[in-house]
C-alpha positions, 0 to 999 in steps of 0.5 A: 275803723271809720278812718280806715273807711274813709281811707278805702273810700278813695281807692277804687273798688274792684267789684265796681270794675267789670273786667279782670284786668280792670279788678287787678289794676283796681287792687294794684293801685294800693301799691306803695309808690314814691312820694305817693305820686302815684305816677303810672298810667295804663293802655287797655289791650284786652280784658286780660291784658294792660300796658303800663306806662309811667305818668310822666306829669307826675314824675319828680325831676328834682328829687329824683332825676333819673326817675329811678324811684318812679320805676321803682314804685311802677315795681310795686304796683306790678306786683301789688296787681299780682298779689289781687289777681291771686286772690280772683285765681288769677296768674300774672307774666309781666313783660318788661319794657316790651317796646325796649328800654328807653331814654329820659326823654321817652319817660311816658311814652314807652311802655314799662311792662305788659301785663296779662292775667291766665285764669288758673283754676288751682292758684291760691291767694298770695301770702300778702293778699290779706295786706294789700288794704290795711297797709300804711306808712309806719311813722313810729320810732325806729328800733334799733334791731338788726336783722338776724343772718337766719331772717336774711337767709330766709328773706333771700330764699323768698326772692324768686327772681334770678336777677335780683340779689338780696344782700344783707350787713349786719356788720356795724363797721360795714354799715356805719358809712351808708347810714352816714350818706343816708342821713345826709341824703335826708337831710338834703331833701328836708332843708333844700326848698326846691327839693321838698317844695316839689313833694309838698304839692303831693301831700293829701290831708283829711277834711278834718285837717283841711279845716283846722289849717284854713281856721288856723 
């Protein structure tokens, strides 16, 4: 318990925050990302409203060139920051790249989404709120259970978005070559130094583990 203190120490409260938009950024910046970067940045607009933006200082040329991965982890903070607005009875609409899509080179300067909170008196909190604090990385062994038809046919039930489609394989012969390319992917980003040398400046150890490296 003390550990899992310590962890929630170092994120921001949200009761400290004295806007709405301030208390859903607060519980969005629990959000998964790649590499745990962290690499988005935000424009106030009003007390309802905010720009994301991705942080460009914090993005990962070498391990993920096209930035990709970082927009995927800016998805995850906009939909960690909705599941915490539930939870103060709050609605979100997100506006995607509301100046326009824009090149590499604009990475930072144009916003990914605007995002705006409606108070709705009759909004109850997301199925996920009770998990924004207490998730983790899950670094036990895998277990080698594939998912079933039925749980792939019910997780794309749960994708509200028509431009999203959920596929599901559980044909070994159709997965054998992903598994293959996924394998050599990482060992690609574990044995070329360029590669983890610029995910290694974003490691984060405990005082406790801090210590015993500098006595050795």
């Amino acid at each position: 318990m003390a550990r899992s203190r310590d962890r929630l120490s170092k994120r921001p409260h949200v009761d400290a925050c004295a806007t709405p938009i301030n208390r859903a950024i607060a519980y969005g910046c629990n959000a998964p990302n790649p590499h745990n970067t962290q690499a988005w940045k935000l424009r106030r607009v009003s007390d309802m409203e905010t720009m994301l933006y991705v942080d460009e200082t914090r993005v990962l040329p070498a391990t993920d060139p096209p930035a990709r991965q970082i927009h995927i982890g800016c998805g995850c903070f906009i939909e960690t920051l909705a599941v915490g607005a539930s939870i103060m009875g709050y609605g979100t609409t997100v506006e995607d790249f509301p100046e326009g899509p824009y090149r590499l080179d604009e990475v930072g300067r144009k916003p990914v989404a605007r995002i705006t909170l409606t108070k709705e008196p009759n909004i109850r909190p997301d199925d996920f709120a009770g998990y924004i604090h207490t998730q983790q990385t899950n670094r036990r062994s895998f277990e080698d259970t594939p998912v079933s038809d039925d749980e792939f046919a019910e997780l794309a039930r749960s994708v509200a978005d028509e431009r999203v489609q959920l596929v599901g394989i559980n044909d070994r012969g159709r997965m054998d070559p992903l598994l293959a390319t996924f394998e050599r992917a990482l060992v690609v980003e574990c044995e070329a130094r360029h590669l983890f040398e610029e995910t290694r400046i974003w490691f984060r150890c405990s005082e406790q583990e801090r210590h015993r490296s500098e006595t050795g």
